[in-house]
MARVEX-384648 format. One record per residue: residue in one letter; x, y, z of N, C-alpha, C in turn; residue number from 0. Coordinates in pm, whole numbers, plus 32768, in hexadecimal, padded with zeros to 4 digits. Layout:
BEGIN
@residuo: A; nx: X; ny: Y; nz: Z; cax: X; cay: Y; caz: Z; cx: X; cy: Y; cz: Z; num: NUM
...
END
This chain:
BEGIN
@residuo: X; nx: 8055; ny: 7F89; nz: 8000; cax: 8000; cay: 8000; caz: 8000; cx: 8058; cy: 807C; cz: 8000; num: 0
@residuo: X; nx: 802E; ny: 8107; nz: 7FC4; cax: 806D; cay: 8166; caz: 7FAF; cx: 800D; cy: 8202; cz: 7FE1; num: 1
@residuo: X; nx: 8056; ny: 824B; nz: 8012; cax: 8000; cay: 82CE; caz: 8043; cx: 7FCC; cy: 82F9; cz: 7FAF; num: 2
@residuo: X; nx: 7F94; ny: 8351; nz: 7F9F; cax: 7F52; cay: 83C2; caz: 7F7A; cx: 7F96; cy: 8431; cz: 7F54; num: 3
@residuo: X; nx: 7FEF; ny: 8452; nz: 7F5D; cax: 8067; cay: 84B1; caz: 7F93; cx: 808F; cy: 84FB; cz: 7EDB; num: 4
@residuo: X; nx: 809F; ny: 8478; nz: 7E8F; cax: 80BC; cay: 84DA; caz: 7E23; cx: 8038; cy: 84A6; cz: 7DC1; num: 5
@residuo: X; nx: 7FE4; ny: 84C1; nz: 7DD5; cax: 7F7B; cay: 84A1; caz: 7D62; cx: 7F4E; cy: 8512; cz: 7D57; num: 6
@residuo: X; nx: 7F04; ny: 8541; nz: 7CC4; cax: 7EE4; cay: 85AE; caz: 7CB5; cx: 7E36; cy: 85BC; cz: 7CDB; num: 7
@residuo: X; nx: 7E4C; ny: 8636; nz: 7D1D; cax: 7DC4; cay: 8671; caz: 7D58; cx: 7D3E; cy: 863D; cz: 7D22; num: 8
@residuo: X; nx: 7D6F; ny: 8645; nz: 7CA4; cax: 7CC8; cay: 861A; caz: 7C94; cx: 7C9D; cy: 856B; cz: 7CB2; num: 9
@residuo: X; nx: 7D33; ny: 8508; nz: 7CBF; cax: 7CFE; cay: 848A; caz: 7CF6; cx: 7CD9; cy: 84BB; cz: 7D91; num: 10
@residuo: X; nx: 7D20; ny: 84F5; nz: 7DBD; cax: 7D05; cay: 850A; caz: 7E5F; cx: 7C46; cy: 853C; cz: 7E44; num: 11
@residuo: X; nx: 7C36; ny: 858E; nz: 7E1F; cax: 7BE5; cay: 85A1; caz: 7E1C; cx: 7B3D; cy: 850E; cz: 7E04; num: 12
@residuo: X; nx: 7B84; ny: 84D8; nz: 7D99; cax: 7B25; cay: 8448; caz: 7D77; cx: 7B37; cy: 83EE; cz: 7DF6; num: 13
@residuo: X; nx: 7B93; ny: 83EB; nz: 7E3C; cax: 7B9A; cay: 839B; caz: 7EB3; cx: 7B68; cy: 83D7; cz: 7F0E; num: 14
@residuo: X; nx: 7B46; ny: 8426; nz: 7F43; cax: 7B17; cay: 84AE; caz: 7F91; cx: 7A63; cy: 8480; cz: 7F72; num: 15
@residuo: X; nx: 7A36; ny: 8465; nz: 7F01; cax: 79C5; cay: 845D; caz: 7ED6; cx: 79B1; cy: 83CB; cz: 7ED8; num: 16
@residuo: X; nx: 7A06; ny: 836A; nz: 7ED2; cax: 7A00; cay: 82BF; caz: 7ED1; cx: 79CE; cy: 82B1; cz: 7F72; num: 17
@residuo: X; nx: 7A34; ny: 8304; nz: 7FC0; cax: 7A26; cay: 82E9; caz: 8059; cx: 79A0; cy: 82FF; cz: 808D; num: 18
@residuo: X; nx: 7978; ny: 83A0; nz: 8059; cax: 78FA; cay: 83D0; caz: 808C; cx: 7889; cy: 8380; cz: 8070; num: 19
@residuo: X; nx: 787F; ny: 8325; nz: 7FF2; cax: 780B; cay: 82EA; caz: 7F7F; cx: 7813; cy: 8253; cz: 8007; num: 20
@residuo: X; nx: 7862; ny: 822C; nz: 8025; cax: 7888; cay: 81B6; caz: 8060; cx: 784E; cy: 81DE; cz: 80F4; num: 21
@residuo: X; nx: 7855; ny: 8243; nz: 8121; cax: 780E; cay: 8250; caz: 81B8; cx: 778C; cy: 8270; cz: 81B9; num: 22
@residuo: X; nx: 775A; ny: 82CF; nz: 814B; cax: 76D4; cay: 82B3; caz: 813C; cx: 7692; cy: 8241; cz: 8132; num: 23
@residuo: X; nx: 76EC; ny: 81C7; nz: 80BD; cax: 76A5; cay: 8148; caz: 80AE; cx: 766D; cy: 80F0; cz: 8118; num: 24
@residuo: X; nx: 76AA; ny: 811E; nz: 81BE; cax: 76F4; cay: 80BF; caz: 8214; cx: 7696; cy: 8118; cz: 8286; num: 25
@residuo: X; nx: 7654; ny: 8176; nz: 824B; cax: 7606; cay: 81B0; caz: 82D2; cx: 767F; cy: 8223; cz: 8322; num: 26
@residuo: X; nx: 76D3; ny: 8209; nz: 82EC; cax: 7738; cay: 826A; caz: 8374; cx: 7725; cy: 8307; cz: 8329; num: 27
@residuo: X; nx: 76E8; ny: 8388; nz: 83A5; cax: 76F8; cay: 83E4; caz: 836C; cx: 77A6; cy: 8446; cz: 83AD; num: 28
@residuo: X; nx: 7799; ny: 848C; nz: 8307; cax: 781F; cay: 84D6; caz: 8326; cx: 7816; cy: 8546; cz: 8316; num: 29
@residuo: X; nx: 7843; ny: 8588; nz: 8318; cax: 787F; cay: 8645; caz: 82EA; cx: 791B; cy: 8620; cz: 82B7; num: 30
@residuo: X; nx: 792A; ny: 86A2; nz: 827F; cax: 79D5; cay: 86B2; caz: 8248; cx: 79DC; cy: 8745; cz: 8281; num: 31
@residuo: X; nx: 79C6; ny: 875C; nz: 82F6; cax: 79E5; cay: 8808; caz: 831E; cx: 7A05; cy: 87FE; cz: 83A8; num: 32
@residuo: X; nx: 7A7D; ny: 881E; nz: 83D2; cax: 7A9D; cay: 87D0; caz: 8471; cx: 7A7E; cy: 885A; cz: 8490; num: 33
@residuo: X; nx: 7A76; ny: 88BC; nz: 8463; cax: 7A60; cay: 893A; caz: 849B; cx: 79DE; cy: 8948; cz: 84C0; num: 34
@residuo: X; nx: 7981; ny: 8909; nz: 8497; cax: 7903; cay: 88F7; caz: 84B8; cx: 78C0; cy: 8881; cz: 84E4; num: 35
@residuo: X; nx: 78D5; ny: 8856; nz: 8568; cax: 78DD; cay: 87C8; caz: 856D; cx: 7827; cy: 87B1; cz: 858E; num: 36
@residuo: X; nx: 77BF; ny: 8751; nz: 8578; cax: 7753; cay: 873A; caz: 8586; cx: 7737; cy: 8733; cz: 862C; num: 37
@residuo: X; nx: 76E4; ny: 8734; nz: 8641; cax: 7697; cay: 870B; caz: 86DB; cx: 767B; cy: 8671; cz: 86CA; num: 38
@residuo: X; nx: 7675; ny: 862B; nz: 86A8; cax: 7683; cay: 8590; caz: 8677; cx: 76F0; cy: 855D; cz: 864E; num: 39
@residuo: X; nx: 76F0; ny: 84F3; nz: 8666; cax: 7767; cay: 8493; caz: 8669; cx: 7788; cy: 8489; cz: 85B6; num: 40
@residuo: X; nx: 780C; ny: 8483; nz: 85B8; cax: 781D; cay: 847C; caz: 8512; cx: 7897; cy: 847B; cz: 84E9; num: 41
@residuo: X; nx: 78BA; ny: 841F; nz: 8468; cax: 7968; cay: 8407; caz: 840D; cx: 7968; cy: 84AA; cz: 83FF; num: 42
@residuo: X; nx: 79DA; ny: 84D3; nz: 841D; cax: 7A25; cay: 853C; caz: 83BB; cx: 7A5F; cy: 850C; cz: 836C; num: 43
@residuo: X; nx: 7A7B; ny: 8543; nz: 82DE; cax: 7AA8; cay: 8519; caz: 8277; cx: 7ADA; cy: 859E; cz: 825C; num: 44
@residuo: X; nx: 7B77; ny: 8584; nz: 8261; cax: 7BCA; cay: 8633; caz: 820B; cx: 7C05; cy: 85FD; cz: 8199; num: 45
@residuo: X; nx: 7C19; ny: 864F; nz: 813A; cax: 7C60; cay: 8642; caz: 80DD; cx: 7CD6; cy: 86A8; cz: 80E2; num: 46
@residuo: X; nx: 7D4D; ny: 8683; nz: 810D; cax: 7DD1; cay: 86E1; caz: 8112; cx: 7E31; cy: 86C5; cz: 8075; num: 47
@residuo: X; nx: 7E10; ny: 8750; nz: 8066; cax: 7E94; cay: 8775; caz: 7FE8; cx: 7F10; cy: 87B2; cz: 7FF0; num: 48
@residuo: X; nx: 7F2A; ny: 87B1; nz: 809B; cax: 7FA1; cay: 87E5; caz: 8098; cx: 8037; cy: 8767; cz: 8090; num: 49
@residuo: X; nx: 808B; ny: 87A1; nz: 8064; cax: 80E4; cay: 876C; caz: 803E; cx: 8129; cy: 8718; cz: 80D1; num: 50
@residuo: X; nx: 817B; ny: 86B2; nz: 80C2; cax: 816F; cay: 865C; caz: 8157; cx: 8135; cy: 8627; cz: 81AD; num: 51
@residuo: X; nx: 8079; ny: 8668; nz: 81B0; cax: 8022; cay: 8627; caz: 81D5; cx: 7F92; cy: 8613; cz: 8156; num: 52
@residuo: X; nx: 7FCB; ny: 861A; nz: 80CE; cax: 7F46; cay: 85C3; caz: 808E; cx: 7EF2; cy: 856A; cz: 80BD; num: 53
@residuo: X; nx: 7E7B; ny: 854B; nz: 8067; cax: 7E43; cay: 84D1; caz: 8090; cx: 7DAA; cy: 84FC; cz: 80C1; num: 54
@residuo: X; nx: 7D83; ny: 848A; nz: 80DB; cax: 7CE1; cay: 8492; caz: 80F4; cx: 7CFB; cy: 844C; cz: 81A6; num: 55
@residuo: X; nx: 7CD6; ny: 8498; nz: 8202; cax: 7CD2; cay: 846E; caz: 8264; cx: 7C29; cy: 8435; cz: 82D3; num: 56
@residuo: X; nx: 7C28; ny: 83D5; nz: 8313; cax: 7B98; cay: 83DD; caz: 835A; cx: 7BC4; cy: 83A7; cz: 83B7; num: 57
@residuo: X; nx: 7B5D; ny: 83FB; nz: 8433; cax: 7B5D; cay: 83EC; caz: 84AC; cx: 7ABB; cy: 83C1; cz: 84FB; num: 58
@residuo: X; nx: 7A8A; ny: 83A1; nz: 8544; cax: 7A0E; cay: 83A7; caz: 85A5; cx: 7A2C; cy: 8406; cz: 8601; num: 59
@residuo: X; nx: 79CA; ny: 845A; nz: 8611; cax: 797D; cay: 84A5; caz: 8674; cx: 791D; cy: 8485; cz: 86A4; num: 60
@residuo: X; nx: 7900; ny: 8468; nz: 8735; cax: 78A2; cay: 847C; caz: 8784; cx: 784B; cy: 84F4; cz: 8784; num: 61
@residuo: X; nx: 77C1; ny: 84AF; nz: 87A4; cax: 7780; cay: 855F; caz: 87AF; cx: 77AB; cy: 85CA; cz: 881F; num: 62
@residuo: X; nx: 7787; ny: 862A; nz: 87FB; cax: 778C; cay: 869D; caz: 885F; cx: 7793; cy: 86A7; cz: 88BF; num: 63
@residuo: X; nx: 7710; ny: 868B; nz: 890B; cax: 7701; cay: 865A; caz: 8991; cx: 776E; cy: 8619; cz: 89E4; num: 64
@residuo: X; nx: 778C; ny: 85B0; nz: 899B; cax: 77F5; cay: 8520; caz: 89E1; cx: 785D; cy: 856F; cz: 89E3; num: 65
@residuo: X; nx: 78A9; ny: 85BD; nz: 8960; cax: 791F; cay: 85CC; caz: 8969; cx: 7955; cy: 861C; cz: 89D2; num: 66
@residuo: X; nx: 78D2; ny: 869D; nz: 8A0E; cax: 78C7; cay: 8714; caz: 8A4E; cx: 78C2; cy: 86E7; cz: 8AF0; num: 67
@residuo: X; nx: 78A3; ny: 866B; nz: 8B0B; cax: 788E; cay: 865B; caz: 8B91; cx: 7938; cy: 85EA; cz: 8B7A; num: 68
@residuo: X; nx: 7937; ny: 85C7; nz: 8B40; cax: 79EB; cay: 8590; caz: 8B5A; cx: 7A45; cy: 85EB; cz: 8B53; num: 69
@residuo: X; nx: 7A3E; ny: 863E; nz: 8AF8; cax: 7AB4; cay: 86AC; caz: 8B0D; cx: 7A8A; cy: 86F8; cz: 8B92; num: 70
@residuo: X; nx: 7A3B; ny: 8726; nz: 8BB3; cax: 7A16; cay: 873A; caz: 8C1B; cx: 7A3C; cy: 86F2; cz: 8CD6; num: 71
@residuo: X; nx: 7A31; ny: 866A; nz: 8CAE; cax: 7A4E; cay: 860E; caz: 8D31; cx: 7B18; cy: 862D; cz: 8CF2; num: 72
@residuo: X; nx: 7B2F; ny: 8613; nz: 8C7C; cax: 7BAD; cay: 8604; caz: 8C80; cx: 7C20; cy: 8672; cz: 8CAC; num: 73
@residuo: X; nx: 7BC9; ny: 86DC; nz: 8C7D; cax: 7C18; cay: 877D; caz: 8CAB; cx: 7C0F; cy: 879C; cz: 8D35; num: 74
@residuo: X; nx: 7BBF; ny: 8768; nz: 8D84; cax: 7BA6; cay: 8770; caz: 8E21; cx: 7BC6; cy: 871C; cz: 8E51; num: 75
@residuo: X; nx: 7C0E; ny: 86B4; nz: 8E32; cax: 7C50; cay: 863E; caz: 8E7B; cx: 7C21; cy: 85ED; cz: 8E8A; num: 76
@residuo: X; nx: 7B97; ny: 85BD; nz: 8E7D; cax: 7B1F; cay: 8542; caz: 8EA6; cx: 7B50; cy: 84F0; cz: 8E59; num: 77
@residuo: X; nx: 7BE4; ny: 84AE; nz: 8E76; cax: 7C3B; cay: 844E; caz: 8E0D; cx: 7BA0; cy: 83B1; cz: 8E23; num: 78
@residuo: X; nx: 7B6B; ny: 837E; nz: 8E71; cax: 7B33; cay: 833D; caz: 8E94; cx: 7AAD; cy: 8355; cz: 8E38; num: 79
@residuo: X; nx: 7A71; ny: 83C6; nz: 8E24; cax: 79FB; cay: 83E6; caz: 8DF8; cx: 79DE; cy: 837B; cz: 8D9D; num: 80
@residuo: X; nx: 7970; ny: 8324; nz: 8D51; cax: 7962; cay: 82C9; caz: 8D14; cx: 7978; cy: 82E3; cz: 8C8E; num: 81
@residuo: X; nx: 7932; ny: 835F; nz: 8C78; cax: 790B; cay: 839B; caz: 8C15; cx: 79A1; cy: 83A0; cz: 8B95; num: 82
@residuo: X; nx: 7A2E; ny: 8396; nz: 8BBF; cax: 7A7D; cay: 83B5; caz: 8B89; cx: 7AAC; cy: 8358; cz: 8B52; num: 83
@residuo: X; nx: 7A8A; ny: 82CE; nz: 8BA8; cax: 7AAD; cay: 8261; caz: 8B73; cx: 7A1C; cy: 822F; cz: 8AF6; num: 84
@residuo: X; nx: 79A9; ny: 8249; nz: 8B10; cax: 7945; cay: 8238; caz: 8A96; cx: 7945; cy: 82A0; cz: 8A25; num: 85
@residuo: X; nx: 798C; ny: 8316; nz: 8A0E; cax: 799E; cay: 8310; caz: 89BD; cx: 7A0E; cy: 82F9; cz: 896F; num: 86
@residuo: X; nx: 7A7F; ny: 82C4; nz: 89D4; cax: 7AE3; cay: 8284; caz: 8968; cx: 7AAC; cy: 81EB; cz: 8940; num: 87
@residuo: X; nx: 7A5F; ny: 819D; nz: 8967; cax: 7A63; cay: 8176; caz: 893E; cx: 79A2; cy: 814E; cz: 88DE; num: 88
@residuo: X; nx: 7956; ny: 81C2; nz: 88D2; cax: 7929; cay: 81E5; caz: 885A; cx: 7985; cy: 8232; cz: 8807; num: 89
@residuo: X; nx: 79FE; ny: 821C; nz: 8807; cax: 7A42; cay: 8290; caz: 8781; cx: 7A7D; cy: 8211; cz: 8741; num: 90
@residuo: X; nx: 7ABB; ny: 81A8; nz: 87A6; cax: 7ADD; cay: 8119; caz: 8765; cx: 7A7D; cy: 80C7; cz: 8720; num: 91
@residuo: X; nx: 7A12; ny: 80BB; nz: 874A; cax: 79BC; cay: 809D; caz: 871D; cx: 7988; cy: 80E5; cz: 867A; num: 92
@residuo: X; nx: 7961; ny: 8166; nz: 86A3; cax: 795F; cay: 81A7; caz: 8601; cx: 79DF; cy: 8194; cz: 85A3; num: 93
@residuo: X; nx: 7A2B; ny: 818E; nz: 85E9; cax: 7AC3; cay: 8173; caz: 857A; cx: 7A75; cy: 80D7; cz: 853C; num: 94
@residuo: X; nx: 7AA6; ny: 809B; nz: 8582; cax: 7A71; cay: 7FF2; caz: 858D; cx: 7A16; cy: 800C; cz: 84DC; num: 95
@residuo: X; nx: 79A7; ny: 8046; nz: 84FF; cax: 7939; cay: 8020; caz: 849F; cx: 796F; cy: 80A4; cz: 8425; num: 96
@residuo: X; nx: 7994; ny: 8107; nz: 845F; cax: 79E7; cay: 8127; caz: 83AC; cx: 7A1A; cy: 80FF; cz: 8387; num: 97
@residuo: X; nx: 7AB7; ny: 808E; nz: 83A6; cax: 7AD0; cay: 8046; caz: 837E; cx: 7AB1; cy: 7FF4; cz: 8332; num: 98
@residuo: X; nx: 7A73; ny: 7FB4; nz: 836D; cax: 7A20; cay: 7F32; caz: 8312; cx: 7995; cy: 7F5A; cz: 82A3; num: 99
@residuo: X; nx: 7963; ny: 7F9F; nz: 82B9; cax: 7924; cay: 7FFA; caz: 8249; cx: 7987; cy: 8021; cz: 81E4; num: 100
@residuo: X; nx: 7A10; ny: 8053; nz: 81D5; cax: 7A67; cay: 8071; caz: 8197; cx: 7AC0; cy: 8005; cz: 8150; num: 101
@residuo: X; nx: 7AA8; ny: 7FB2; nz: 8186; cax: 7ADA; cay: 7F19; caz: 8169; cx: 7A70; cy: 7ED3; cz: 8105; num: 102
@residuo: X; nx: 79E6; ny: 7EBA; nz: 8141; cax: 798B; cay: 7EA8; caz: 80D8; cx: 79A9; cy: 7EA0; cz: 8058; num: 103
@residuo: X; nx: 79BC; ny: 7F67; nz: 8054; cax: 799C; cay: 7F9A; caz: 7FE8; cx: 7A3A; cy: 7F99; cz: 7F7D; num: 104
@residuo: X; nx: 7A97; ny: 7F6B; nz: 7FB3; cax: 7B10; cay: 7F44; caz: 7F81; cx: 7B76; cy: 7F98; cz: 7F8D; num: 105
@residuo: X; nx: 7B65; ny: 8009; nz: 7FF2; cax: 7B93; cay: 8087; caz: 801B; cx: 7BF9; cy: 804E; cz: 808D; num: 106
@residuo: X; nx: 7C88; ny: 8055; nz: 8021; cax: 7CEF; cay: 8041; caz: 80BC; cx: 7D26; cy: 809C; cz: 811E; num: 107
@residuo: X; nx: 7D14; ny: 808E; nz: 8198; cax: 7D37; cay: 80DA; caz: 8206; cx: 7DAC; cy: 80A8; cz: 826F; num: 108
@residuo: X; nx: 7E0D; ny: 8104; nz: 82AA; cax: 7E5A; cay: 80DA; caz: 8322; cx: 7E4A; cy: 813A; cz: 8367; num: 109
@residuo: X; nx: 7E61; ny: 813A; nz: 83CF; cax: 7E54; cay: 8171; caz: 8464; cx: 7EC5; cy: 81B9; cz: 844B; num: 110
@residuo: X; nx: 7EBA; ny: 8261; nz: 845D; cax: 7F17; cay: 82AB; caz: 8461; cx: 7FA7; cy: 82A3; cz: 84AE; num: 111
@residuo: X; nx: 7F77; ny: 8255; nz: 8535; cax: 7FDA; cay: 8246; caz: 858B; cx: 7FF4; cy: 82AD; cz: 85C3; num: 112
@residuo: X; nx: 7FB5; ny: 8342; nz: 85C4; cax: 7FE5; cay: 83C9; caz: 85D8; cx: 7FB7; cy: 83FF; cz: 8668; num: 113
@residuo: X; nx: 800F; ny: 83FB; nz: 86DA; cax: 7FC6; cay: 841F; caz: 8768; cx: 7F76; cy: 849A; cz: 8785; num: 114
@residuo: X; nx: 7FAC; ny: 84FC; nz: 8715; cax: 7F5E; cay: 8540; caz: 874B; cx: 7EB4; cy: 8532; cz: 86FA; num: 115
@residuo: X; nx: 7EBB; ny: 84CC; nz: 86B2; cax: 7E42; cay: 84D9; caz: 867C; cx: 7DF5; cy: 843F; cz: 8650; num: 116
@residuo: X; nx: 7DFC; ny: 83EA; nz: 86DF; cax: 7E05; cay: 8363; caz: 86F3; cx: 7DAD; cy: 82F2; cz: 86B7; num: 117
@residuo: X; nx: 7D3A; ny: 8344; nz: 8691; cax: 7CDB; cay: 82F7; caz: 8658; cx: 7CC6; cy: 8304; cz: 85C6; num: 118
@residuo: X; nx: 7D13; ny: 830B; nz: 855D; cax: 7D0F; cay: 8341; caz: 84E2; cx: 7D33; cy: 82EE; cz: 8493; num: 119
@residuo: X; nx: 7CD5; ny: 82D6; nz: 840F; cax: 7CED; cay: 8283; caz: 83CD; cx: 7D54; cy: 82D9; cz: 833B; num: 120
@residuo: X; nx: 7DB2; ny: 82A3; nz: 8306; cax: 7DCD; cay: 82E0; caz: 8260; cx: 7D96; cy: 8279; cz: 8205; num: 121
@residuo: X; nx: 7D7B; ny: 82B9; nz: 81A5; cax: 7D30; cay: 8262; caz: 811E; cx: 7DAD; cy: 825D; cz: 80BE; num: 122
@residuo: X; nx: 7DE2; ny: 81D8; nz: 8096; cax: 7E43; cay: 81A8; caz: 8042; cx: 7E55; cy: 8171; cz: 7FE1; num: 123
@residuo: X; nx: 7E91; ny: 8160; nz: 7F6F; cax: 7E85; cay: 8149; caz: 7F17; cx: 7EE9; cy: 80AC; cz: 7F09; num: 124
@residuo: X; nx: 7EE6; ny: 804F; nz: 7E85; cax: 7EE7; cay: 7FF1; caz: 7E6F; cx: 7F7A; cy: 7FF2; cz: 7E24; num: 125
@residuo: X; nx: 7FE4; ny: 7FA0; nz: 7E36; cax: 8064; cay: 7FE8; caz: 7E10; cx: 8052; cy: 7F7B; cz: 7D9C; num: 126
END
């Protein structure tokens, strides 16, 4: 498998649109605007054209609510609070099923591996 990295924009772009067509099929809803994130749980899907980080990236978000009362227990210390541990692991879980929705649809993905951004899938190509 191979990044994304030097293909030209407009495949990024058809993969960008393979990914999105593939989460609709699968029931999962998404946005592509992290700047505007939904009040419902949902894939982000970006498409980056900058140089060193190309590629079509997806992540799960939790809804609003959940995320707001964990950052919340987590910024005040309530290391115990439950809440922090359910939604990590509804974010594993949504990974889980983009995944395999993405797999389905013949869409290869690896796990960024990236700490600061732990739950992220890249969309890859076929060498």
């Amino acid at each position: 498998m191979r990044d994304l990295e030097n293909v030209p924009l407009e495949e990024l772009k058809q993969t960008f649109e393979r990914v999105t067509c593939a989460l609709e099929a699968a029931a999962i809803p998404w946005v592509n605007d992290a700047d505007r994130l939904p009040d419902h749980a949902a894939a982000i899907v970006a498409l980056d054209d900058m140089p060193g980080d190309r590629g079509v990236f997806v992540f799960w978000l939790p809804g609003r609510n959940e995320r707001c009362v964990a950052v919340e227990a987590f910024e005040g210390g309530d290391w115990d609070n439950p809440e922090i541990d359910d939604v990590g692991t509804k974010t594993e879980h949504g990974m889980e099923t983009i995944a395999a929705a993405l797999s389905a649809a013949g869409i290869l993905t690896r796990d960024t591996d990236d700490p600061m951004n732990p739950f992220t899938l890249e969309v890859m190509q076929e060498d």
